[in-house]
C-alpha positions as CSV (number, residue, x, y, z in Angstrom):
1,X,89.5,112.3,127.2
2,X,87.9,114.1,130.3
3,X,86.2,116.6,128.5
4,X,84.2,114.0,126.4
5,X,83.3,112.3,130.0
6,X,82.4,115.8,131.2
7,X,80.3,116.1,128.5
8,X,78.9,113.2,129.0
9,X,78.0,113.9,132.0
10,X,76.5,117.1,131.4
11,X,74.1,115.2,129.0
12,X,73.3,113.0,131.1
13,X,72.4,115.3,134.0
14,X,70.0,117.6,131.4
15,X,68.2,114.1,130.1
16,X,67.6,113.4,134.1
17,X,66.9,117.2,134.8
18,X,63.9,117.4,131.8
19,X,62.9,113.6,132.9
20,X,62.4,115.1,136.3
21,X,60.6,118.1,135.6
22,X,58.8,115.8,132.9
23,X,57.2,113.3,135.7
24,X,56.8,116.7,138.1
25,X,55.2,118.7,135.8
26,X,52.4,116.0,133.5
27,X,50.1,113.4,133.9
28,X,51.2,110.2,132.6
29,X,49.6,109.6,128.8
30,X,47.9,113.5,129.0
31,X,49.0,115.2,126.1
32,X,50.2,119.8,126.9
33,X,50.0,121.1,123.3
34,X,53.4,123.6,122.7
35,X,53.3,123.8,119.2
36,X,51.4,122.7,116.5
37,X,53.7,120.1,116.0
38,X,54.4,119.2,119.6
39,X,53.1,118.0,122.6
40,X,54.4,117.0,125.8
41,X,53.2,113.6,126.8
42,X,54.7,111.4,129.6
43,X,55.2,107.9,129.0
44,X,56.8,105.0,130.7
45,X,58.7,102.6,128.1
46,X,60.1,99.7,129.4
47,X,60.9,98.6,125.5
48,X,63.7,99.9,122.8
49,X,63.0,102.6,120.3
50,X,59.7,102.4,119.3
51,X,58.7,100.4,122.5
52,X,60.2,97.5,120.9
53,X,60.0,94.6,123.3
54,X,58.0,97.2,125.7
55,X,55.1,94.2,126.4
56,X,57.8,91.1,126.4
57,X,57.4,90.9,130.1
58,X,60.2,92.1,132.3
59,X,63.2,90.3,131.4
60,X,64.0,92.8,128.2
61,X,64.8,95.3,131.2
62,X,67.7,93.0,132.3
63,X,68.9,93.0,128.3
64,X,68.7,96.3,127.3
65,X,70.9,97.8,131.2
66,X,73.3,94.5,129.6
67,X,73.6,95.9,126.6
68,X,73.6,99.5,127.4
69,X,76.7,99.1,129.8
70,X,78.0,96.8,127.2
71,X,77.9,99.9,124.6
72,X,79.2,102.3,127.2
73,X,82.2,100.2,128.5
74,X,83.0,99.7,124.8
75,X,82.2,103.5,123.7
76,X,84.6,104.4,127.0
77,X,87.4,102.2,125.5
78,X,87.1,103.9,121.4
79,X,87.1,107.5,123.4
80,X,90.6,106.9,124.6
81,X,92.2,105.6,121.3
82,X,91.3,108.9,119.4
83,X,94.3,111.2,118.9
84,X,93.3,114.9,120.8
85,X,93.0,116.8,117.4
86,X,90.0,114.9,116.2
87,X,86.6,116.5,117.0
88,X,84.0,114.8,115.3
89,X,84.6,111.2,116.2
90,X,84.8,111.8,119.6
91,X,81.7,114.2,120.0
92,X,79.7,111.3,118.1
93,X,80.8,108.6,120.5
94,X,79.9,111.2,123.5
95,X,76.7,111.9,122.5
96,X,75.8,108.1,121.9
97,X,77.6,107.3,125.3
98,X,75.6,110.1,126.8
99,X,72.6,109.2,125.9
100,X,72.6,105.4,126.6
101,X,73.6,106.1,129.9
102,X,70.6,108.7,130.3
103,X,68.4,105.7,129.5
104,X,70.4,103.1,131.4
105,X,70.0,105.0,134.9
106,X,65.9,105.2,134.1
107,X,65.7,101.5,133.5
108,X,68.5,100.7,136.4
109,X,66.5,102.6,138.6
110,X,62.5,103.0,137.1
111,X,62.7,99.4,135.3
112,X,61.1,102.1,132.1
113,X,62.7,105.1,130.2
114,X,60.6,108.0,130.8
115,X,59.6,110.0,127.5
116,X,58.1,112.8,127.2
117,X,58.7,114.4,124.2
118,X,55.5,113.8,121.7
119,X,56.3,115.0,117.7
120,X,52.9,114.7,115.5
121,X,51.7,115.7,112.2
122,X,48.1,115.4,111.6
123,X,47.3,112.7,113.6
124,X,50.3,110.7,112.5
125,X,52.6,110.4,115.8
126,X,56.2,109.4,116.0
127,X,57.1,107.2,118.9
128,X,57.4,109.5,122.3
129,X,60.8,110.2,122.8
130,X,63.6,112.1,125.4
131,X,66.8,114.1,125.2
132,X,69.1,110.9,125.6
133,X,66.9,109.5,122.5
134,X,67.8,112.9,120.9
135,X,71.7,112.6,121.8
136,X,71.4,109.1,120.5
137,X,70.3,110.0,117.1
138,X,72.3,113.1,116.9
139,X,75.2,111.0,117.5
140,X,74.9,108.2,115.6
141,X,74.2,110.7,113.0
142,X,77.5,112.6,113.4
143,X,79.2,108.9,113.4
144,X,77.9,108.3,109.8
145,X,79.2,111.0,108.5
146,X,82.7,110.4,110.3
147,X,82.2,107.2,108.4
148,X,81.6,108.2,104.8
149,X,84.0,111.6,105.4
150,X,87.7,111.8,103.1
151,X,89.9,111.3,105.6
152,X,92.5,114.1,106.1
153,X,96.1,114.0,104.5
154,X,99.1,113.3,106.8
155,X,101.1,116.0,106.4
């Protein structure tokens, strides 16, 4: 199991590293074109995805670090009930458990979750996002397909 923590870790420290150089490097809500696809905009979001709950007045910062450590402790606990040869279970739950605590240490210590990574398509937006946001996905992703996958054959 210390390898997934370690990994963990690592994405952890490389969602704080760009969120550093993010807030170092732009001016809060000023768009740096990279691609014709992408910009790099810095936002504060004190909501969920897609800023839910982001105007709801402070408390939803107290909910979502709750919840967050909730999803961690319980992420921490699947982690060590997974037999060593299995791979894609395990990666899932450490990108998820990655990710949230990327977010959880911005609202633990910024009360918002800085995002900086803006994805648009003529003049259609999707929400500004970050790499914990992107280990989130990828791993909740990888978790559905552990879902709906044949299991293997005992031998």
């Amino acid at each position: 199991m210390s390898r997934w923590l370690l990994l963990a870790a690592c994405i952890v420290a490389l969602d704080q590293g760009t969120k550093y150089l993010a807030t170092g490097m732009l001016e809060l809500h000023t768009p740096v074109p990279l691609l014709p696809f992408l910009n790099l905009t810095l936002i504060y979001n004190p909501g969920a995805a897609f800023s839910f709950l982001s105007e709801a007045g402070g408390w939803q910062r107290w909910l979502f670090i709750s919840l967050s450590i909730g999803v961690s402790i319980v992420l921490i606990g699947w982690l060590r009930t997974i037999p060593r040869d299995q791979f894609l279970l395990p990666m899932a739950l450490t990108l998820v458990l990655g990710g949230a605590l990327g977010n959880v240490w911005d609202r633990i210590v910024l009360g918002a979750v800085i995002d900086f990574i803006d994805l648009h398509y003529q003049g259609w937006h999707w929400p500004t996002f970050n790499l914990a946001d992107s280990s989130i996905a990828l791993g909740a992703f990888l978790l559905l397909i552990t879902m709906f996958s044949t299991p293997r054959e005992e031998a």
